[in-house]
N, C-alpha and C positions, 0 to 999 in steps of 0.2 A: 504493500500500500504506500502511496507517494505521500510526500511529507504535507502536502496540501489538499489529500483526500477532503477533508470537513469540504475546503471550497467547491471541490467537484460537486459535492452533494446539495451545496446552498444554489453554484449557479446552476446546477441540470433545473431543481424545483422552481428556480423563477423564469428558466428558459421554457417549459412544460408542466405549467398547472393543471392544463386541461386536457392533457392528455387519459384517457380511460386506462383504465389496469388490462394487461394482456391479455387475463382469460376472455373478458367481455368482446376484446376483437376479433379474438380466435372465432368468438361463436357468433358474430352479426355482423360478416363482409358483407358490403365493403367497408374500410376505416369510415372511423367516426370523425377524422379529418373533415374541415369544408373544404379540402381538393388537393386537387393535386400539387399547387401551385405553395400551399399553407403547409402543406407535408413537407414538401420541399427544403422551405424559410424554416422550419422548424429545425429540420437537420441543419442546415447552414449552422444556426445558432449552436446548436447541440457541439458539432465539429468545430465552431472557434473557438467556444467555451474551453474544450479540452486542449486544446492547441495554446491559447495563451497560459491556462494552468501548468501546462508539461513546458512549457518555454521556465516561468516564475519557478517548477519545480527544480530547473538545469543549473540557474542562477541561481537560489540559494544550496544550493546540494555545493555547488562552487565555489561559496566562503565557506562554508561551515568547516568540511573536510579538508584534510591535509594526509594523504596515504602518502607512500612511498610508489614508484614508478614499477614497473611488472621487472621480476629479477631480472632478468637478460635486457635489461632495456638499456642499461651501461648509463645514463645518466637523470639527474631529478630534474623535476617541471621545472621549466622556462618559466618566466618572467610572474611567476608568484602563481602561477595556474596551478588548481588542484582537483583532486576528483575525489568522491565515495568510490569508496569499495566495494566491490562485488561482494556478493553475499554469500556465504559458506554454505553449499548443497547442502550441508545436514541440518544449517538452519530454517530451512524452508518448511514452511508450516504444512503438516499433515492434513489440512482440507485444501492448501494448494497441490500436495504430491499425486492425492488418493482420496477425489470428493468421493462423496456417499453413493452406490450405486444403486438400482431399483430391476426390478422385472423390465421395465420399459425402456429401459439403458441395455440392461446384457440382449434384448430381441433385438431390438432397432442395431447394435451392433455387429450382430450375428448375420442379421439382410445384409448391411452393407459390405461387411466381409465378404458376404456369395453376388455379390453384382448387384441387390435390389436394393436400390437404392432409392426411388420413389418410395416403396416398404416399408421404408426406414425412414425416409420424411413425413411420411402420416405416423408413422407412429409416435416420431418425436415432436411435432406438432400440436397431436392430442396431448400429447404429455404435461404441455406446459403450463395448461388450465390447472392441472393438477399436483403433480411431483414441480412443476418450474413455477410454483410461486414459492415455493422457500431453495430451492435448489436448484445451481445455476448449472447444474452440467449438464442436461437435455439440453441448453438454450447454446452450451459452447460448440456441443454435439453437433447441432444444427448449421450452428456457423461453419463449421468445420467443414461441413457436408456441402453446404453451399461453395462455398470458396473451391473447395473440390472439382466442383462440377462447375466454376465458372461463371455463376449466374448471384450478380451480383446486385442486382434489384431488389432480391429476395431477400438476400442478407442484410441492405440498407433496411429494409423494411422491420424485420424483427429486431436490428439493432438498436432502433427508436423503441419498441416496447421494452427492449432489454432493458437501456438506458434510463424511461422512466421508472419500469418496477423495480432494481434494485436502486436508483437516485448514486447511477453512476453515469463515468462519461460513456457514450456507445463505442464499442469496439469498429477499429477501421479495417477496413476491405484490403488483405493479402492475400490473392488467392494462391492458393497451392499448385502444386502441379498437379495435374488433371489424372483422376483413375485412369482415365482410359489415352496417355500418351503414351506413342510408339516408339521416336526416335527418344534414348537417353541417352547421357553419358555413362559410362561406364563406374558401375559402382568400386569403391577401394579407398586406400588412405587421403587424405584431405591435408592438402598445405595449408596451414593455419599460421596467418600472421593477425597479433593484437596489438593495436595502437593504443601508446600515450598519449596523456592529456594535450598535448601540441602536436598539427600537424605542418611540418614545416619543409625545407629542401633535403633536411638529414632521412627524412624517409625513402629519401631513391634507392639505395643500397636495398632495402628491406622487401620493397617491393619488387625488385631485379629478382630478389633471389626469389619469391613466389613466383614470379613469372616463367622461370628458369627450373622452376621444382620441376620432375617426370609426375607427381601423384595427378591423377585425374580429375581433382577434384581441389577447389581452393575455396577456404573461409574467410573470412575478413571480419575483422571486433574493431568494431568503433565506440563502444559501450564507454571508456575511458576520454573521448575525446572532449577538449572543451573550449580548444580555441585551436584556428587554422586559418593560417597565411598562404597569400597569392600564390608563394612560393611550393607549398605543400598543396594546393587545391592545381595547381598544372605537373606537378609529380603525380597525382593520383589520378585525374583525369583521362590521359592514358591510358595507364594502368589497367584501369576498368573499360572501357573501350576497346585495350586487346582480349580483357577476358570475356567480352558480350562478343566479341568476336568472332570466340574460339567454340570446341565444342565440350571443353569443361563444364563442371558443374561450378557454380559459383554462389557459395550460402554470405549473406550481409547481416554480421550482427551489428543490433545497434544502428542499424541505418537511420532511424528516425532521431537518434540523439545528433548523427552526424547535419541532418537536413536543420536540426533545432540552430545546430550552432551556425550553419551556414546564412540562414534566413536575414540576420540583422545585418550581414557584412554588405547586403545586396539593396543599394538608392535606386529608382528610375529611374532614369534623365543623367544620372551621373557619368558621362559616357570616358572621363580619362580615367577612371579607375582599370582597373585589371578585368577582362572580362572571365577568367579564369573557375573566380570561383561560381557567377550566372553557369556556365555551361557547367559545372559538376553538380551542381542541383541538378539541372536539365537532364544529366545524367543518372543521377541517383534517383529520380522522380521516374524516370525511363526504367531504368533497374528493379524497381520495386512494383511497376506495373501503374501507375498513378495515372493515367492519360487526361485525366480532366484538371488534376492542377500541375501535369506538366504543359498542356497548352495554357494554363493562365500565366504561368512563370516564361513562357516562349514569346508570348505574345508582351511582356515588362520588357525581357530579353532584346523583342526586334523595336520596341519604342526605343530604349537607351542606348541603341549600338548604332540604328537605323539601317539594320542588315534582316535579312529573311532569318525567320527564326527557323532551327532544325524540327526533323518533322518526327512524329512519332512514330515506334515502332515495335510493338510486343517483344518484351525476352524472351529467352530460352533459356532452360535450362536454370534458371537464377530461382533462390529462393531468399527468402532472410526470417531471423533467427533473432531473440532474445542474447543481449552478451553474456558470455561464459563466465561461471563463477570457478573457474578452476582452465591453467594451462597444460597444454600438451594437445597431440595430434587425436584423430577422431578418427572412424572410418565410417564413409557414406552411403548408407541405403539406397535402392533406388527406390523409383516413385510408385513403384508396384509389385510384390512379389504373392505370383501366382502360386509357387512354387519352392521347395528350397532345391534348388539347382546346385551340384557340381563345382559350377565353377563357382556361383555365392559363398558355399558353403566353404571350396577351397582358401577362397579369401577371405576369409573372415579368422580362419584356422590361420594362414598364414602373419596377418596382421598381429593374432593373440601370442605367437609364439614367443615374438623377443618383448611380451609387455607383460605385467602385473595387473595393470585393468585393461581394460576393454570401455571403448567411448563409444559404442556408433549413434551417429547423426541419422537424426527422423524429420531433417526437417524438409528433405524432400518427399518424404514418405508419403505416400496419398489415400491407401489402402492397403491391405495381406486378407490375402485368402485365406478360408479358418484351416485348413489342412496345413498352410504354406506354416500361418502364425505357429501351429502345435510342434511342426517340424522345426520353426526357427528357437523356438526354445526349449528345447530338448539340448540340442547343439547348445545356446548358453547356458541351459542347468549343469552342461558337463565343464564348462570351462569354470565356472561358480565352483563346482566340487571340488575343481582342479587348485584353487586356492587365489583364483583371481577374483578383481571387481568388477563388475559387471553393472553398465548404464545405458538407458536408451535412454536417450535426449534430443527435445523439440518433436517430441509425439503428439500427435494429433487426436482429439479427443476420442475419435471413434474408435482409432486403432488403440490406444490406451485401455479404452473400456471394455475390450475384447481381448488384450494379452491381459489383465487384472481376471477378467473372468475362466480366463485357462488356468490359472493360479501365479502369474510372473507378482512378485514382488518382494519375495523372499530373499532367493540370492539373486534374482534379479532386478533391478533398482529401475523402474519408470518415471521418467519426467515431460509428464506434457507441456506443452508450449502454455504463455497465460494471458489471459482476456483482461 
């Protein structure tokens, strides 16, 4: 919870007083909205409300704190900048590891394990009149689901219930990679590089060498960042541009910390500034899938430069991710496992051999068949016996609520992504 939760709660109630409680709309569509247009304004408000609190939460998280700089980072923050610290996995609160589950949670989990996934939206829908007015994981379930399947109308829509009935801010639209994508990159170890609080020119070297890694797969933690220079936003620039490029996988944690900090440094009309850090928004707005405030920021972009703004254009392959509470490498799921395959299974064995724990990354993950799930943790109950640690992380609620119901949480350790 952010240091400013009370406010979230004060302004969601005076941005939506009149909004009805969820169950009532679930059962007398269409909204109780007067239109379309009011629905709308209402989000607007809903979405700046949280954006200026998560702005005020960055800044003060920024004097308060004073950590040390990540071990390997060889030097302390520049110019008085500091950050909070990530939060120790074992401090994370047991109804954020392992909310409550119901009959309506383990079925609707089970459809969409097997392909049905309409199934699985009625049933999580019905739910929410009842299990999802005290319980929010049918309602993350949902999200999850949507985002899945792409269809993001759906998900603005119960976000706004979400948002009024618990008097939070609404969760914002990432969608996952889609159950049913065909071209992937190749699942295995994940070059992980995490930034300090400054992003400046001394990052080229850092980024050379991700670029340069053989792993199929590259992360990126901005979670730490808290201020970045001309110099550091056209080192990164690049950077990221060869990896949208490539056919890597490429997970962004922390992206929205990085866009927070980006936002103030960028005037309209200012046109001798650096254009540098405009296009690494444009970029990371692009990265994360954003199209509608990447054209508002294209459209500031061609005012202050008086050049045609760049256009948009869907990733691949890219996902992003909550910042890691703990360093080292990871190894990456892919977006579907039908199956536990051969060669998955080989690499997963191969990655565990020269380690002590085991990380793999679910933030691509989009679905596991229930055969595939029972077979994928068999293979980690044996490496748990074997005397390792064992974590999935950035699990997606459906998939979560389906290896919890095969029994993983014992010597297997599940961490869902969080709303």
């Amino acid at each position: 919870m952010g240091l400013f939760s009370f406010l979230k709660k004060k302004n969601d109630a005076v941005a939506a007083p009149s909004w009805p409680p969820p169950e009532s709309r679930l059962r007398s569509e269409p909204s109780r909205l007067a239109s379309d247009a009011e629905r709308e304004r209402q989000r607007e408000i809903a979405r700046a409300t949280a954006a200026k609190i998560d702005e005020i939460e960055l800044e003060f998280a920024s004097d308060m704190f004073d950590d040390e700089p990540a071990w390997d980072s060889g030097r302390r923050p520049a110019n008085g900048v500091t950050v909070a610290a990530a939060p120790d996995p074992d401090d994370i609160p047991d109804q954020a590891a392992a909310p409550a589950s119901a009959p309506a949670v383990d079925e609707s989990a089970i459809l969409y394990a097997n392909g049905q996934s309409a199934a699985a939206e009625q049933l999580l829908r019905e739910s929410l009149a009842t299990l999802g007015r005290h319980e929010r994981l049918p309602w993350w379930m949902l999200f999850d689901l949507y985002q899945a399947d792409g269809r993001e109308e759906l998900f603005e829509s119960i976000a706004i219930d979400y948002a009024s009935h618990f008097e939070t801010s609404p969760p914002t639209w990432k969608p996952l990679a889609p159950a049913s994508v065909a071209s992937q990159p190749a699942q295995g170890l994940t070059a992980t590089e995490t930034f300090d609080t400054l992003l400046d020119a001394t990052v080229a070297p850092r980024l050379r060498r991700v670029l340069e890694a053989q792993a199929p797969n590259v992360r990126l933690d901005f979670g730490k960042v808290r201020s970045i220079d001309a110099d550091g936003a056209d080192c990164l620039l690049p950077a990221l541009q060869t990896l949208r490029a490539s056919d890597r996988g490429l997970v962004l944690a922390g992206a929205d910390t990085l866009i927070t900090t980006l936002r103030p440094m960028l005037v309209i009309g200012k046109r001798g500034a650096s254009p540098a850090p405009w296009l690494l928004l444009l970029e990371l707005l692009l990265l994360t899938n954003r199209e509608k405030d990447f054209e508002e920021a294209a459209m500031d972009y061609c005012v202050t430069y008086e050049v045609s703004p760049p256009s948009f254009e869907a990733p691949r392959h890219v996902s992003t991710a909550a910042p890691a509470p703990s360093h080292g490498d990871r190894f990456m799921l892919p977006a579907v496992i039908s199956s536990l395959d051969p060669a998955l299974t080989g690499a997963i064995e191969a990655y565990a051999a020269e380690r002590d724990a085991l990380v793999l990354d679910c933030s691509r993950l989009a679905r596991i068949e229930y055969a595939g799930a029972g077979s994928l943790l068999a293979r980690l109950d044996a490496q748990a016996a074997a005397g390792r640690t064992v974590e999935l992380r950035e699990l997606n609620h459906l998939v979560a609520a389906l290896l919890r119901l095969l029994g993983a949480g014992d010597s297997v350790r599940l961490y869902p992504h969080r709303y």
